[in-house]
C-alpha positions in Angstrom: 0.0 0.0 0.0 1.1 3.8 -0.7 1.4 6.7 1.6 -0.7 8.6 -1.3 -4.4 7.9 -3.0 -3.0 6.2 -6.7 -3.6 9.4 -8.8 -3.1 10.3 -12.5 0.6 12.2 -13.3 0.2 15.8 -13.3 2.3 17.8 -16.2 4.0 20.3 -14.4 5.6 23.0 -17.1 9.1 24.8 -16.6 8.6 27.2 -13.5 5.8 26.0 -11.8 5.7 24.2 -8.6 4.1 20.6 -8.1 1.1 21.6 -6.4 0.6 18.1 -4.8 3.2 17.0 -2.6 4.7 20.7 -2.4 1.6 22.4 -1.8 0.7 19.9 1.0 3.6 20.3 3.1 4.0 24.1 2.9 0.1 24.1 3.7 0.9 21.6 6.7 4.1 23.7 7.6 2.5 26.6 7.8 -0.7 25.0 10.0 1.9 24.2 12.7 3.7 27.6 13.0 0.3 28.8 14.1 -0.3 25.8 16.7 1.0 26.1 19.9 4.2 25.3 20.3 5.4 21.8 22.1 7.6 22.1 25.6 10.3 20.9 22.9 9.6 24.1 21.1 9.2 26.6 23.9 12.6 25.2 25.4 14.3 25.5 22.1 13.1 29.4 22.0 14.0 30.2 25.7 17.5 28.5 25.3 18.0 30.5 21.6 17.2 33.7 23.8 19.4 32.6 26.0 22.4 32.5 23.5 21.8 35.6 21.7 21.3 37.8 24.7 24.5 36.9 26.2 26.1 36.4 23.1 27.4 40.3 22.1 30.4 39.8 24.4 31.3 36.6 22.6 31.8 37.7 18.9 34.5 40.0 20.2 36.4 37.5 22.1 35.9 35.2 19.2 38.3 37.7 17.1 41.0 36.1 18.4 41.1 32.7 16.8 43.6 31.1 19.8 41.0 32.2 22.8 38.0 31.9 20.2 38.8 28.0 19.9 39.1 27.4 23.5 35.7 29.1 24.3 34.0 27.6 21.7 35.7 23.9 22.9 33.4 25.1 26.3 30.4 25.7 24.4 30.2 22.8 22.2 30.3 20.6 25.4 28.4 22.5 27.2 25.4 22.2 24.0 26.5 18.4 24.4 25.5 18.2 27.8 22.7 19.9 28.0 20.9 22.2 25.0 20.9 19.1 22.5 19.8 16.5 25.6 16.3 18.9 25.7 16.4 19.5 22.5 17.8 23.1 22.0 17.6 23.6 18.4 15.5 26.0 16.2 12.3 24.0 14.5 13.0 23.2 11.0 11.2 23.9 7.4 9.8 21.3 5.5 12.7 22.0 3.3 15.4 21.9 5.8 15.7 19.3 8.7 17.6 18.6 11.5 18.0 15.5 13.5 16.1 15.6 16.8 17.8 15.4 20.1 19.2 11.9 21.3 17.4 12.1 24.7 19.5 8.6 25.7 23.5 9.2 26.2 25.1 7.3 23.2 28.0 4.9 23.8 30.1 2.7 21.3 31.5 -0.7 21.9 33.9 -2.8 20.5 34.3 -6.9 20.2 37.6 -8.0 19.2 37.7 -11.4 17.6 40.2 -13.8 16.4 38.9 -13.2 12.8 36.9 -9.9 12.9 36.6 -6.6 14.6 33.2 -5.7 15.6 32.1 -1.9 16.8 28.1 -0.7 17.2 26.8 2.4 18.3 24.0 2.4 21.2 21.7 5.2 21.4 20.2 4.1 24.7 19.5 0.2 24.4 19.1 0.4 20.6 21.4 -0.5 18.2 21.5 1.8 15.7 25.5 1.2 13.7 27.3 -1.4 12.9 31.0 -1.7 11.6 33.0 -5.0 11.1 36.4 -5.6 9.4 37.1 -9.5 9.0 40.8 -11.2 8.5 39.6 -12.3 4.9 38.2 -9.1 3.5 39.3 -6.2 4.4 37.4 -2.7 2.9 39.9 -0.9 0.8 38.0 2.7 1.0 40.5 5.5 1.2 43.5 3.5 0.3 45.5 5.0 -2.3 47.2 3.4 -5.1 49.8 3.8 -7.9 47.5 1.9 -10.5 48.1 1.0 -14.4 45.5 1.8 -16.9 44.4 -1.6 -19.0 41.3 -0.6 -21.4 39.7 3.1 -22.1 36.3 2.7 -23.2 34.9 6.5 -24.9 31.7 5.2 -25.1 31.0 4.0 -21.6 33.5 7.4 -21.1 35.0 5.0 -18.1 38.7 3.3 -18.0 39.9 -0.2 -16.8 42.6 0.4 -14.2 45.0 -2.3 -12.3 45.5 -1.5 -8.9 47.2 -4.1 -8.0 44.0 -6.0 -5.8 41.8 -8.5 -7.0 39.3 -7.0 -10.0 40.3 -4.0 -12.2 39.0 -0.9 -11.1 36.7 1.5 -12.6 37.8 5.5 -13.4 34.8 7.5 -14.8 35.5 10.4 -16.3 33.6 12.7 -14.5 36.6 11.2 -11.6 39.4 12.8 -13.1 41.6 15.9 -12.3 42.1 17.1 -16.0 44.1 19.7 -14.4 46.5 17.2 -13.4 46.5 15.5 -16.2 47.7 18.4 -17.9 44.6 19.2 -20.2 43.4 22.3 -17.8 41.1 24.6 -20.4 40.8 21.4 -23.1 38.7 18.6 -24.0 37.9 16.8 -20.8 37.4 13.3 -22.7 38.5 10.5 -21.0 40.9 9.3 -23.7 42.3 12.8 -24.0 43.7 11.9 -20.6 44.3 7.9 -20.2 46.0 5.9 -22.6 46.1 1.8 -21.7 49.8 1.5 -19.9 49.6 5.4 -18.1 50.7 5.0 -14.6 47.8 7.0 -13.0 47.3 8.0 -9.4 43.8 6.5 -7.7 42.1 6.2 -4.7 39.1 3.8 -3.5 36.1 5.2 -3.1 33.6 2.2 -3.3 34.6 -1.3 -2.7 34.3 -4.0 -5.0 30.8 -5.8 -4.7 29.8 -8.9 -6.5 30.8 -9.0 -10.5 31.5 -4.8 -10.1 35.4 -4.4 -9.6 36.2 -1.6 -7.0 35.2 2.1 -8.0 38.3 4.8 -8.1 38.6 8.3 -8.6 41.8 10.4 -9.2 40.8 13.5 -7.0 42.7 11.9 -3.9 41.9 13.4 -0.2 43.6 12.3 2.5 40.7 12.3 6.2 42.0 13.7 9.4 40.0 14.2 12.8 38.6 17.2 11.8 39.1 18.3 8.1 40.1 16.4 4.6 42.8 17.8 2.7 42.5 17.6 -0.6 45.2 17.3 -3.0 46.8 19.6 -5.7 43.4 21.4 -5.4 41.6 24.8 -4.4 38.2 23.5 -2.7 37.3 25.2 0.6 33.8 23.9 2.2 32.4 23.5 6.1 30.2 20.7 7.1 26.7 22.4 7.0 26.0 20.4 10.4 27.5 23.3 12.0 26.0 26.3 13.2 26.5 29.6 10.7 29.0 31.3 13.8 30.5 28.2 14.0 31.0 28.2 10.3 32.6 31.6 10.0 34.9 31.0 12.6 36.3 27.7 11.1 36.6 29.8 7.9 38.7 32.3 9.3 41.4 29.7 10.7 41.0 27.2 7.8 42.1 30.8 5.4 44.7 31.1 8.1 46.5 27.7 7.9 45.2 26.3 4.7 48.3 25.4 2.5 48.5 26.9 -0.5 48.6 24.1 -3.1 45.8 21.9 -0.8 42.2 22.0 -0.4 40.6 22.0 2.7 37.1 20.1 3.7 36.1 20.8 7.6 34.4 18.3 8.7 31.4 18.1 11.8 34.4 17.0 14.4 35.8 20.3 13.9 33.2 21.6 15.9 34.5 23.9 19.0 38.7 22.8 17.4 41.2 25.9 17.8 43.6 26.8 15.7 46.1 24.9 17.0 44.1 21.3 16.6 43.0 22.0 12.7 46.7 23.5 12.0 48.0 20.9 13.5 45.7 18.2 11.9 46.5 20.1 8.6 50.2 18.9 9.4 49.6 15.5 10.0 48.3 15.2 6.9 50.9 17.4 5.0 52.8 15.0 6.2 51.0 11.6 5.4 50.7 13.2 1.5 54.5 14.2 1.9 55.5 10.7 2.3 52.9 9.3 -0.3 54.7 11.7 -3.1 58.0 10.5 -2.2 56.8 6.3 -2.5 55.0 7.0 -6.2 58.3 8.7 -6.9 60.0 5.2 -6.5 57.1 2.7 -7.4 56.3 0.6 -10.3 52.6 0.8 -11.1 50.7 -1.1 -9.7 51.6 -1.1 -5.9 50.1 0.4 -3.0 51.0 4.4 -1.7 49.2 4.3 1.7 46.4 2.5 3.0 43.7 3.9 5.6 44.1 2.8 9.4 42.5 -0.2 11.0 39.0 -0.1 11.0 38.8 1.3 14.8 40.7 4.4 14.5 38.5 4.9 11.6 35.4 4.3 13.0 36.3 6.7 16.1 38.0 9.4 13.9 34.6 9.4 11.8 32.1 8.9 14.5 33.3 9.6 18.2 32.8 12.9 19.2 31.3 14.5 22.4 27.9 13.5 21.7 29.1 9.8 23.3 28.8 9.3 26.6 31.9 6.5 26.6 33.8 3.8 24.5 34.0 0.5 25.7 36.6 -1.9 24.5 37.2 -6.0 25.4 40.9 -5.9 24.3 44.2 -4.1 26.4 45.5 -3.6 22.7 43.2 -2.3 21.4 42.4 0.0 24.0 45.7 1.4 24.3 45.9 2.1 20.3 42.8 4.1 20.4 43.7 5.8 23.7 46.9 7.1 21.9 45.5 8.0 18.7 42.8 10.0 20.8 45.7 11.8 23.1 47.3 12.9 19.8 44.5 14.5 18.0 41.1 15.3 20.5 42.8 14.9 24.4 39.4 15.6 26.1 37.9 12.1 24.2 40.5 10.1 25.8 38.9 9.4 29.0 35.7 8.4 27.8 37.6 5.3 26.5 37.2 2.0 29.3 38.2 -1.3 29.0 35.4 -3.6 29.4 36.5 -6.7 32.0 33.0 -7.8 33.0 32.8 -11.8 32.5 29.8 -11.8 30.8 31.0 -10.9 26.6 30.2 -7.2 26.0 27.7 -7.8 23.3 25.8 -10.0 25.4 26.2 -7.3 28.4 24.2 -4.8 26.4 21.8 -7.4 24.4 23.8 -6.3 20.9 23.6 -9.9 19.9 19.5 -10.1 20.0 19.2 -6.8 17.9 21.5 -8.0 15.2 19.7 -11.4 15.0 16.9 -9.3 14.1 18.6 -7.1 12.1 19.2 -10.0 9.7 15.5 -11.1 8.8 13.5 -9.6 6.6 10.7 -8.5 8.9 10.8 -6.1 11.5 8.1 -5.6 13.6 7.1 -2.7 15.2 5.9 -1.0 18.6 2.3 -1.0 18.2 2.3 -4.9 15.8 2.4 -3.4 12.5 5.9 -4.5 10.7 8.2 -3.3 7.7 9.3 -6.1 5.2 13.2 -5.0 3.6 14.1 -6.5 0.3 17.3 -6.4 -1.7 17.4 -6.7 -5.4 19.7 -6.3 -7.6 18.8 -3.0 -8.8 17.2 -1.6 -5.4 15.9 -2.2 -2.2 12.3 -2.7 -1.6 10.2 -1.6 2.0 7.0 -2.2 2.7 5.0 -1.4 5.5 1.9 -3.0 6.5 -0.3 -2.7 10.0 0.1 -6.4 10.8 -1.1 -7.2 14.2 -1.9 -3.8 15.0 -5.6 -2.9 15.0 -5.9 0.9 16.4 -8.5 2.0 18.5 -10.4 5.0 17.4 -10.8 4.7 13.0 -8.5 3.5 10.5 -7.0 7.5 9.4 -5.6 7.3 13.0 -4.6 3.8 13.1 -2.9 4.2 9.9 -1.1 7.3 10.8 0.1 5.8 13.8 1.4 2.6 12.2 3.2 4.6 9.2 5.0 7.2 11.9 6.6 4.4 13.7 7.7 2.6 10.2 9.5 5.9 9.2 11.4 6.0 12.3 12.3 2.2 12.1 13.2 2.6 8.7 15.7 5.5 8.7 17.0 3.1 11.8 17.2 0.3 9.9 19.0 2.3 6.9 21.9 2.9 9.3 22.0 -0.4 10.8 21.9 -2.7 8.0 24.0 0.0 5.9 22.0 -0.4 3.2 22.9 1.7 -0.1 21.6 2.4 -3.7 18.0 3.1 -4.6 15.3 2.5 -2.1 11.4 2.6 -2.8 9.6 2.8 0.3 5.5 1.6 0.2 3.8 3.2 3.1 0.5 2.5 3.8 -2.4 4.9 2.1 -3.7 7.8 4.1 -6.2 10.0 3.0 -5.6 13.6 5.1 -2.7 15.1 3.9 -1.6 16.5 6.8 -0.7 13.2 8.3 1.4 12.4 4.6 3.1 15.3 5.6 3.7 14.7 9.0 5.2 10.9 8.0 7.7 12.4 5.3 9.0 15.1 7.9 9.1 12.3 10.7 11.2 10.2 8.4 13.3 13.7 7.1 14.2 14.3 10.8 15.4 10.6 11.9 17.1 10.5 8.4 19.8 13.5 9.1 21.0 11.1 11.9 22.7 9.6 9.6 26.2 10.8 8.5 25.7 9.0 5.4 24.4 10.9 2.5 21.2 10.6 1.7 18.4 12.0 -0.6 14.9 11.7 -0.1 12.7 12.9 -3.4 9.2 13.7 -4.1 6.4 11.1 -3.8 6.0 9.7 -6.9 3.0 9.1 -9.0 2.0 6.1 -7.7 2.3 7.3 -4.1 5.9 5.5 -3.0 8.6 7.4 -1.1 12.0 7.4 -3.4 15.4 7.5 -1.8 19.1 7.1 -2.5 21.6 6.6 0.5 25.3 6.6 -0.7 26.5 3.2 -1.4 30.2 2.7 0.0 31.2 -0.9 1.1 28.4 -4.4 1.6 26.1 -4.5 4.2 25.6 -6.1 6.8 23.3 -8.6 5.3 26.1 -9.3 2.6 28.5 -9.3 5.0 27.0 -12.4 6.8 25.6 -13.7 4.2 26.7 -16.1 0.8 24.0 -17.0 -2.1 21.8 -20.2 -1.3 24.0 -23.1 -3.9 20.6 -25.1 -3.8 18.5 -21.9 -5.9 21.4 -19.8 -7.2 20.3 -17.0 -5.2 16.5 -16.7 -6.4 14.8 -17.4 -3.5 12.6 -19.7 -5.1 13.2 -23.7 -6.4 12.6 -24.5 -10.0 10.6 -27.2 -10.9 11.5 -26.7 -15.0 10.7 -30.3 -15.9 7.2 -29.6 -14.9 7.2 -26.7 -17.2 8.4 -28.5 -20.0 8.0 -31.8 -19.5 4.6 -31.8 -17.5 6.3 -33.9 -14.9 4.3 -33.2 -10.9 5.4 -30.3 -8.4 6.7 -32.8 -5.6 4.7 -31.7 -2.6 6.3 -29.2 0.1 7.7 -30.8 3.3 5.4 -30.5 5.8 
């Protein structure tokens, strides 16, 4: 079933607006600006008045980018502690939306096997990330290479590149630096650029999945705690997670210390950073590129130039920030590798990390086990009995939601409503947790006010910019589904524990062909 009545396709000419969906949500966004506000609302007003009358003495102490880094360090904890915990943020458009406040302290843990790492993210008791690396397949996202080109095709405007790991890697064109290449102000076509035998610079940026060979670009970056450099390029962008002050401050500094041949990314991590921790972050990786120059210098394509650091630094240099409440760890190595790698780069983190020495295993401790089970079915059922069915295809992944066991209690608008609200929270959860990627269609269930269509699209917007991931959520279509992409990086989790069935090849289904063609009997199902 659809979150919309099946209606015909409206024509919508060059500068018009879709009156449908469009119209419906301004209409619905507007309603609730009139309605009273929520306690969430009134205490995100009082704590905004809060900040702006007491905050004309801080723009001039904020001149000084030194002192301005240290007091904004105090804020941003002091927001973590308390402002984001009640939910002190502005309300948001229908066009621009924030994640609501975690009201449950988030915590991280890690499980350190024989043969893979393990690390999930808790908000509360719910599982909500998970990140494994395994001694047979490693991800090789962000490792950079010296690689050889093999085959330029113009027509799929794509090259063929050896890398030197398993399949040959893809190069589009549109993942070039012409500049580079040396055709700055020419014809970007690809085999302007690449001929097959070119030693040529590349860096992962999708693993390999299934028949696909690993996806590479030549714009290299190189991630640090809190900023990407960017090489032999001029880009200069701020995470727009961060506050507009915030922003301008970080773009003072980053003009400061930005080298002059590098571009600079800041990322959200940066938040509340002085000077000294992005200049000195800018150094690191300086450095790291430095050294990278120096190995091409020597190396015979293919071979390897520097590959990303294990799977828990990177997790913790992506992810941990002040948000999370601690870090738990079940190995002494491990422990002291992150605690060091914490002490160099964000001192006031390294506290938060524990070793865990209870008997019980950690993932049992905190019932992580359970949720993954579940996590790998199909179903998921929710709150009130209604469920969400998830389906991977080859070209996208399928959700539908149906009421299930849930009955309502007033008429089927409310029940409906209610059923389709807690679906779009499960399924942004679900997103994150099963890391899935690509195209998704969502089928919510059909409601006739609009108001509540509205309301589930905005509910599903707001647990959405949780995730760190990219992700785009379009129009309703047509035919009433909810269209989505989420950036596709490495497998999931269901492909990571998971190999196709050898008894149907993968179809879900057994063939009976020689009663198709033969007229031979369906043997009946085991009982």
């Amino acid at each position: 079933m659809s979150i919309f009545r099946r209606k015909q396709p409206q024509v919508v000419r060059r500068g018009q607006r879709a009156p449908a969906e469009n119209a419906a949500t301004q209409k619905e966004t507007q309603k609730q600006g009139s309605r009273p506000k929520s306690g969430q609302q009134r205490r995100s007003r009082s704590n905004q008045k809060g900040r702006s009358s007491g905050g004309g003495g801080q723009n001039q102490k904020q001149r000084s980018n030194r002192n301005g880094g240290a007091q904004a360090k105090r804020q941003q904890q002091q927001r973590s502690q308390s402002g984001r915990n009640r939910g002190a943020r502005r309300r948001p458009t229908h066009l621009e939306v924030v994640a609501p406040p975690d009201t449950a302290r988030r915590q991280m843990l890690v499980r350190t096997l024989p043969h893979q790492t393990q690390i999930v993210v808790l908000e509360g008791p719910v599982l909500v990330e998970h990140y494994v690396a395994r001694k047979d397949s490693k991800s090789l996202v962000g490792n950079i290479y010296l690689g050889k080109v093999r085959n330029v095709l113009p027509g799929m405007e794509a090259a063929f590149v050896d890398f030197g790991v398993g399949k040959n890697g893809v190069l589009y064109a549109g993942d070039i630096n012409y500049d580079v290449e040396g055709l700055s102000g020419k014809s970007k076509r690809i085999e302007a650029a690449l001929k097959p035998g070119d030693a040529v610079l590349v860096q992962v940026v999708k693993d390999a999945m299934g028949h696909k060979g690993a996806r590479l670009t030549n714009n290299v970056s190189l991630a640090g705690r809190y900023l990407v450099l960017t090489a032999d390029s001029d880009v200069r962008g701020i995470s727009r997670r961060l506050e507009d002050e915030e922003r301008r401050r970080l773009r003072t500094i980053v003009n400061d210390v930005r080298p002059k041949d590098k571009g600079v990314i800041v990322r959200t991590a940066a938040e509340g950073a002085s000077e000294e921790d992005i200049a000195a972050d800018i150094k690191r990786l300086a450095e790291v590129w430095k050294g990278i120059e120096e190995r091409q210098a020597d190396a015979s394509a293919p071979d390897v130039l520097y590959e990303e650091p294990p799977l828990v630094i990177r997790v913790i240099r992506e992810h941990f920030t002040q948000d999370f409440r601690r870090l738990l760890i079940d190995d002494k190595d491990t422990h002291r590798e992150v605690t060091a790698y914490l002490e160099g780069t964000e001192p006031d983190l390294a506290d938060r990390v524990q070793v865990y020495k209870d008997d019980m295993p950690v993932f049992e401790r905190f019932h992580v086990e359970d949720q993954l089970r579940k996590a790998l079915d199909r179903k998921v059922w929710l709150p009130s009995g209604g469920h969400i069915v998830i389906d991977r295809t080859e070209a996208l992944t399928v959700v539908d939601v149906n009421t299930g066991k849930f009955v309502g209690h007033s008429n089927l608008e409310e029940t409906v409503f209610q059923n389709n609200l807690e679906a779009a929270e499960e399924i942004a959860r679900q997103l994150r947790l099963r890391d899935i990627g690509g195209i998704i269609v969502i089928d919510f269930i059909d409601m006739e006010i609009e108001g509540n269509q509205a309301k589930v699209l905005l509910r599903f917007r707001e647990h959405l910019a949780k995730d760190k991931t990219r992700t785009q959520v379009f129009e309703v279509s047509s035919l009433g589904l909810v269209e989505m992409t989420r950036k596709n990086v490495s497998a999931g989790l269901l492909e990571t524990f998971s190999q196709i069935c050898e008894t149907c090849n993968g179809r879900g289904v057994l063939l009976y062909e020689e009663a198709a063609t033969e007229g031979k009997p369906i043997p009946a199902p085991a009982s």
